[in-house]
One Martini backbone bead per residue (centre of mass of N, CA, C, O) as a GRO file, in nm:
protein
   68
    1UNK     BB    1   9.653  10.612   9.182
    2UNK     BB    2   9.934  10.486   9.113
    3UNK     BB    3  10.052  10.753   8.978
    4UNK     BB    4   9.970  10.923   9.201
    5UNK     BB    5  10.205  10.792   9.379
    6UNK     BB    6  10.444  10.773   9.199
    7UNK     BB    7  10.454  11.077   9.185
    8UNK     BB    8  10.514  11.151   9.479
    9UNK     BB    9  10.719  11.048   9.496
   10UNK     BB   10  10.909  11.176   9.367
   11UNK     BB   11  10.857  11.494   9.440
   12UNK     BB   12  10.929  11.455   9.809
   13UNK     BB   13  10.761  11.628   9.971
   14UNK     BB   14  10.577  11.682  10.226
   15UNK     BB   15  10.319  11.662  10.151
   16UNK     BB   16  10.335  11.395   9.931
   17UNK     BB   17  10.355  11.245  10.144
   18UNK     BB   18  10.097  11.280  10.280
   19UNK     BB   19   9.972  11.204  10.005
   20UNK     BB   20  10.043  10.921  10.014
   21UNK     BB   21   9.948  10.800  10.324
   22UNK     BB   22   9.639  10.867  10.182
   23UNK     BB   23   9.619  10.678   9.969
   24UNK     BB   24   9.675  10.431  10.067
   25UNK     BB   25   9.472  10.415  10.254
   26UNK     BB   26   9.240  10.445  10.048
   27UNK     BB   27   9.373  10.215   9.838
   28UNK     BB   28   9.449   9.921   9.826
   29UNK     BB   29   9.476   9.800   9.534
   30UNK     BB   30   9.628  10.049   9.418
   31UNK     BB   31   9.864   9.985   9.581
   32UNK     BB   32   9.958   9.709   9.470
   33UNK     BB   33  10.043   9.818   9.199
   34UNK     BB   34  10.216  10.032   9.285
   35UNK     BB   35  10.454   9.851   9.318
   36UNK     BB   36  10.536   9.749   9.051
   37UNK     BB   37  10.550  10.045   8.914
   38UNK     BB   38  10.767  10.144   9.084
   39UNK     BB   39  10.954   9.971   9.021
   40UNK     BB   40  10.965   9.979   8.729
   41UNK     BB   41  10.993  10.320   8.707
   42UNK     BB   42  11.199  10.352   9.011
   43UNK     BB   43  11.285  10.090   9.142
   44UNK     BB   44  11.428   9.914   9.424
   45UNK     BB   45  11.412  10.175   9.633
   46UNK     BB   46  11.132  10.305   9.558
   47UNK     BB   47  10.987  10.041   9.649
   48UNK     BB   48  11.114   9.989   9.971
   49UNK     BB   49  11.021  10.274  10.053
   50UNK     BB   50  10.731  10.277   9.987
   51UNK     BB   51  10.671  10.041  10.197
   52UNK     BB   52  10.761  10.241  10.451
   53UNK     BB   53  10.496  10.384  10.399
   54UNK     BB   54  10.265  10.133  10.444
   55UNK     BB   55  10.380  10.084  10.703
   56UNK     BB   56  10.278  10.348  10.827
   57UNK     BB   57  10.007  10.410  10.745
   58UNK     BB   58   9.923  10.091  10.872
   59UNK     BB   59   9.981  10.228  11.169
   60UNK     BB   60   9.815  10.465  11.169
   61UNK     BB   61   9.535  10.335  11.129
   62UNK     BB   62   9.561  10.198  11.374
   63UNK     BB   63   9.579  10.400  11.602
   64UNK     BB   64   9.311  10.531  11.509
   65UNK     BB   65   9.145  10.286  11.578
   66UNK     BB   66   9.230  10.299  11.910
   67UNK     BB   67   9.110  10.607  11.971
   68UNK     BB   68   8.772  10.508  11.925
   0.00000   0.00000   0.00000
């Protein structure tokens, strides 16, 4: 899962958005490699974006879970 995150980001389409804070949400481990991952492979801009990613993921999670 993590290198289809960092493939997600790459792509940047609205879709690929929308699988990418599927991913996250769905994958908590695999969220953490693909940090490093990110960086490593796509430096630290797009490193800083995904955490981006990441934070708004698990703000939609908490809304959804405030809903129910």
């Amino acid at each position: 899962p993590e290198y289809l995150m960092a493939m997600k980001m790459v792509a940047g389409r609205p879709k690929d958005e929308l699988d990418l804070k599927a991913l996250i949400k769905a994958n908590e481990e695999p969220t953490k490699a693909a940090r490093g991952l990110i960086k490593r492979l796509l430096g630290a801009y797009a490193a800083k974006e995904f955490e981006a990613y990441v934070m708004e993921a698990t703000w939609e999670t908490k809304l959804e879970s405030e809903e129910d």
